[in-house]
Legacy VTK file of the C-alpha trace (Angstrom):
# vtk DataFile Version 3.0
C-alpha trace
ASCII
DATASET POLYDATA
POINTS 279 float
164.058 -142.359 41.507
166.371 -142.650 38.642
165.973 -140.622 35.710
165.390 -143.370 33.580
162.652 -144.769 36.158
161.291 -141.019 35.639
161.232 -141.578 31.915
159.408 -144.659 31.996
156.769 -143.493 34.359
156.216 -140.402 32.695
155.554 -142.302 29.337
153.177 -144.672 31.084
151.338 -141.963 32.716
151.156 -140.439 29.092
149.674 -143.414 27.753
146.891 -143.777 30.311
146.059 -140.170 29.644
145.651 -140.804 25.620
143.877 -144.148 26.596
141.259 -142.094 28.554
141.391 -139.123 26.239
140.773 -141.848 23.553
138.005 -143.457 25.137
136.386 -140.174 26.438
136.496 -138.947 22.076
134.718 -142.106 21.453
132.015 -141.449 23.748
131.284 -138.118 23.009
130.124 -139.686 19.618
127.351 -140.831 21.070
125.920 -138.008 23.534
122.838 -136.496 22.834
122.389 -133.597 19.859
121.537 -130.080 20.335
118.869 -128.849 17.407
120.885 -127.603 15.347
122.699 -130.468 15.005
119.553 -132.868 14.440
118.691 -130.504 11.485
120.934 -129.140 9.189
120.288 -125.320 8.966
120.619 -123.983 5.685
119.652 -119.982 5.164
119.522 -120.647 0.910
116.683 -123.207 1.123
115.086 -122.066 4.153
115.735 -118.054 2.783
112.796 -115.631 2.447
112.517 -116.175 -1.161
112.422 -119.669 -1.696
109.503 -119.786 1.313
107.359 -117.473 -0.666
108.114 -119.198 -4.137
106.774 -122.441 -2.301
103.918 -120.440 -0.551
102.899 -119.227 -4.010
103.265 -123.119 -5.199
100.694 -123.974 -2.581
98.449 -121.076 -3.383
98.463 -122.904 -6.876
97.866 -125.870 -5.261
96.383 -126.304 -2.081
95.873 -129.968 -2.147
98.799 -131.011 -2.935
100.823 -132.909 0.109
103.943 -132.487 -1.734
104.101 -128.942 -1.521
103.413 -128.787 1.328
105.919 -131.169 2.424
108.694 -128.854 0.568
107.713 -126.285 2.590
107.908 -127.641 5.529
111.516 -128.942 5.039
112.021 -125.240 3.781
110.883 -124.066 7.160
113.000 -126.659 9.170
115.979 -125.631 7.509
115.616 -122.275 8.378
115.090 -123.300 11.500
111.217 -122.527 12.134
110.305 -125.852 13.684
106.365 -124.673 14.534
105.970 -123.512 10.692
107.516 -127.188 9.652
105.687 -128.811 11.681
102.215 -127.039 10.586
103.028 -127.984 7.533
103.867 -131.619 7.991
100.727 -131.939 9.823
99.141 -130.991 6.961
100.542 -132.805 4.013
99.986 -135.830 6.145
95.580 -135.203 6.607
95.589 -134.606 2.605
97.815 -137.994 2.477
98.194 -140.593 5.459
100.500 -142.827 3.366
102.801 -140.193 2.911
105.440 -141.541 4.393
107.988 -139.749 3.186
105.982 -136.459 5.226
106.190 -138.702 8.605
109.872 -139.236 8.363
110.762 -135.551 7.830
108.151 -134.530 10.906
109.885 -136.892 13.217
113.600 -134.742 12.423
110.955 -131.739 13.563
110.226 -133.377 16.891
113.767 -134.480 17.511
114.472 -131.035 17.245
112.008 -130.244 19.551
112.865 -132.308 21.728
110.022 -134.742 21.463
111.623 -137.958 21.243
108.138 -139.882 21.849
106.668 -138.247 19.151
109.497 -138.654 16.698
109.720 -142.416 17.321
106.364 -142.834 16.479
106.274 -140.760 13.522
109.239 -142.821 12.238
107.477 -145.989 13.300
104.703 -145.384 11.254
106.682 -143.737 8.243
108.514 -147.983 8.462
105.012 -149.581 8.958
103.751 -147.795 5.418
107.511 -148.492 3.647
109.436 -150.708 5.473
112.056 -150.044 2.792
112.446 -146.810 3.129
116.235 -146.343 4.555
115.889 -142.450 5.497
113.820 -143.695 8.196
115.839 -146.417 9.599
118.642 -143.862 9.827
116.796 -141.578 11.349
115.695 -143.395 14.076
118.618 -144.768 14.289
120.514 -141.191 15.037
117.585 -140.939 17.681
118.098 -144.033 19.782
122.230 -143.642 19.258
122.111 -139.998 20.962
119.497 -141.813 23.478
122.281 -144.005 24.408
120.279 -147.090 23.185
123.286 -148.234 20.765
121.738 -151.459 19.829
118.694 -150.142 18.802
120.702 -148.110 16.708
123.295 -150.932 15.485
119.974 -152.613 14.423
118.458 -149.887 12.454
121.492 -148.686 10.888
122.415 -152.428 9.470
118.671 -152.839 8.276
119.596 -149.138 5.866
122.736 -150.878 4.706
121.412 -153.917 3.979
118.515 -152.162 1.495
121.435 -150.823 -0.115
121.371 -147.086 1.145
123.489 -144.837 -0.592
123.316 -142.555 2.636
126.757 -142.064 3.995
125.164 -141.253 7.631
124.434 -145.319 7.852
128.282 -146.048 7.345
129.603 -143.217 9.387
126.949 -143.932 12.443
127.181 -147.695 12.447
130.999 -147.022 12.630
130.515 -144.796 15.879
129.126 -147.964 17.168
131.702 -150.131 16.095
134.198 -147.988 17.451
132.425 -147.528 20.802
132.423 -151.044 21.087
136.270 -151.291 20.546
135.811 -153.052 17.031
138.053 -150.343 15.310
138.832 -152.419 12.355
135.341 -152.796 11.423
134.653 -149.392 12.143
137.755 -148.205 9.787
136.059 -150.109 7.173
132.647 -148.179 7.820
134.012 -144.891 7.948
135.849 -145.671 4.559
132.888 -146.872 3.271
130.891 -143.348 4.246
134.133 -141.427 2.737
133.716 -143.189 -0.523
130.092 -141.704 -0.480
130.635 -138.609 0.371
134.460 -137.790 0.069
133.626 -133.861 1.170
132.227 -134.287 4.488
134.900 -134.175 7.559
133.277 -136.135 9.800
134.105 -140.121 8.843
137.615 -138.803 8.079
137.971 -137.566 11.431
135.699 -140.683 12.965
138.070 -142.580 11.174
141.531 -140.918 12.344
140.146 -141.640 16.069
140.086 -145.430 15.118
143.491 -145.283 13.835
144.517 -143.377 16.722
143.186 -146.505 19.140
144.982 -148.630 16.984
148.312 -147.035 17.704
148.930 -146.283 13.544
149.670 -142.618 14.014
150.198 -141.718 10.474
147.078 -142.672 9.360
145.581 -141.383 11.896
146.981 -138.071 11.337
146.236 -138.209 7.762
142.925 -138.793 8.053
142.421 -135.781 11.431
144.173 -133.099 9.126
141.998 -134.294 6.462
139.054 -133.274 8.636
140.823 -130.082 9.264
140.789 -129.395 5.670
137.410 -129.620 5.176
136.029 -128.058 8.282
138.165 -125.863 10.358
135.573 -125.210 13.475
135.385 -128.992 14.716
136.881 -129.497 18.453
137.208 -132.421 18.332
139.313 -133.262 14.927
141.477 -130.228 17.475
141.984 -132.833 19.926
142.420 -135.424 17.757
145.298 -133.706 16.095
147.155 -132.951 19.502
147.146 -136.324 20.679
149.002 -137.211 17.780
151.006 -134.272 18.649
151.403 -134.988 22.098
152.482 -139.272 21.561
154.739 -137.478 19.543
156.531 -135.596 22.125
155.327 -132.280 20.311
154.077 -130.672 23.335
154.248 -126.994 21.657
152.109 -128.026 19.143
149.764 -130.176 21.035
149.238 -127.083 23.017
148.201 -125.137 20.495
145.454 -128.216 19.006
143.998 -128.736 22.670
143.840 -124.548 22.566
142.142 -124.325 19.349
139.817 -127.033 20.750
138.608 -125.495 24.016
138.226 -121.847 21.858
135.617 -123.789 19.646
134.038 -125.559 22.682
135.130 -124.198 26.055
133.045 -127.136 28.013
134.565 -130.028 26.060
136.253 -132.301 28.694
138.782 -134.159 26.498
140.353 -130.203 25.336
140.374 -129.398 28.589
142.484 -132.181 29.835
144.840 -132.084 26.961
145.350 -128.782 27.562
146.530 -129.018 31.557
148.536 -131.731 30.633
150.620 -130.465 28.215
150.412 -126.519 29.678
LINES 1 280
279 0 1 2 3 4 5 6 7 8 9 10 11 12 13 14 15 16 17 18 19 20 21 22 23 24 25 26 27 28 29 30 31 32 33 34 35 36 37 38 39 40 41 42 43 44 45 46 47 48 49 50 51 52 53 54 55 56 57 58 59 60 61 62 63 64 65 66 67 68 69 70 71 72 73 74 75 76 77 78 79 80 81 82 83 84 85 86 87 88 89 90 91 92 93 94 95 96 97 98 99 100 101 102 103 104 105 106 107 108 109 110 111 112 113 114 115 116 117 118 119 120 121 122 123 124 125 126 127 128 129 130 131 132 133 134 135 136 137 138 139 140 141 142 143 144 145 146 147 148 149 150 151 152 153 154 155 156 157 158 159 160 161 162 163 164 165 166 167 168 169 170 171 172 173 174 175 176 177 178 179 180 181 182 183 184 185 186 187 188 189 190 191 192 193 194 195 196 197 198 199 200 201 202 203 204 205 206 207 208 209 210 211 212 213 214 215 216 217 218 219 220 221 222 223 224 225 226 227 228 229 230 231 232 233 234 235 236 237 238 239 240 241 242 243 244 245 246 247 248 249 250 251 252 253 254 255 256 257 258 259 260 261 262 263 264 265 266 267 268 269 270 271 272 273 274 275 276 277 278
């Protein structure tokens, strides 16, 4: 084989391998969630000290739903999902219109695992507001991580058409988009959940994948060091950044991306691949 036969071979194999690598980043968007990343812990509002100032709230008022509701989202963001739920449970018998109460217990059973339980919680949080977008999103996250992507598509385009201000509908109809192979309309989502909430990492790096599949490189890289900015510890964004890297013929420093990537998540396929390739 001649050496420029060599060349073009090893080029094409490189581009099935970022095709694949590609395709492999934009499914992982839609695999199922762990906890802890269906609820957002946070120590300061779940902390000792703000519990007890909301205990002491409820000790003031014991039949008042709302507190109890607090409390309960207190106690999910620390974590304490039997606490949250006890108290969900019972801001809901002192109010069964509370929909707002419903919502927040169906992120509880998500956690838990209880997927039946959380789709009817949000069902009935819709069937008592069917305006209210915090549901639609959240049932939408559900059925996307169940695989059910239209489902999702569906309740994700009902938040954004009431108007939500909730930059999850943008970023997670954009997952879909993308999943589909629709990256313009998916670039435009992402954008759209940027110009909502221009500190989170996640759409810029959603957003960088699109513009990888696209072939615009620059962009792409923009928007994945971008993500890197904002939040050192995501794999992916890792990956992300050495594919760029590695198109580029910058096979030192798509090592060291792919590297970065399997130290945050040793089981992640698409680090793992990169990283035999360019080793």
């Amino acid at each position: 084989m001649t050496a420029d036969r060599m060349k073009h071979v090893n080029r094409t194999h490189l581009a099935a391998c970022l095709f694949v690598s590609i395709c492999l980043l934009a499914l992982a968007g839609c695999q199922t969630s762990n906890p802890s990343d269906v609820i957002s812990i946070d120590r300061a509002q779940g902390s000792e000290g703000n519990i007890a100032s909301l205990t002491q709230v409820i000790r003031n008022n014991p039949s008042d739903p709302q507190a109890y509701n607090v409390r309960g989202s207190a106690y999910g963001k620390a974590g304490d999902f039997n606490k949250a739920l006890k108290d969900f449970n019972r801001a809901i018998a002192l109010n069964p219109q509370f929909y707002q109460a419903y919502a927040n217990r169906a992120l509880i059973y998500r956690g838990m695992g209880d997927l039946a339980a959380a789709s009817n919680d949000y069902n009935k949080a819709l069937q008592i507001n069917p305006r209210y977008d915090v549901a639609y999103i959240g049932r939408g996250n559900m059925y996307r991580e169940a695989g059910q992507t239209n489902n999702a598509f569906n309740d994700f385009n009902k938040a954004i058409q009431l108007d939500t201000n909730d930059p999850r509908a943008y970023n997670n109809r954009g997952l879909i988009y993308q999943k589909r192979g629709d990256q313009k309309q998916a670039i435009e989502d992402f954008s759209k959940s940027i110009s909502l909430s221009p500190s989170s990492p996640l759409p810029y790096n959603n957003r960088g994948l699109s513009y990888l599949a696209l072939g615009d490189d620059e962009n792409a890289f923009s928007d994945i060091n971008k993500a890197l900015d904002l939040d050192g510890n995501i794999a992916e964004a890792w990956v992300n950044q050495a594919l760029v890297y590695e198109r580029r013929g910058e096979n030192a420093k798509a090592k060291r991306s792919y590297a970065r990537a399997v130290q945050l998540d040793p089981q992640y396929k698409p680090a793992k691949d990169g990283l035999a390739r360019v080793s």
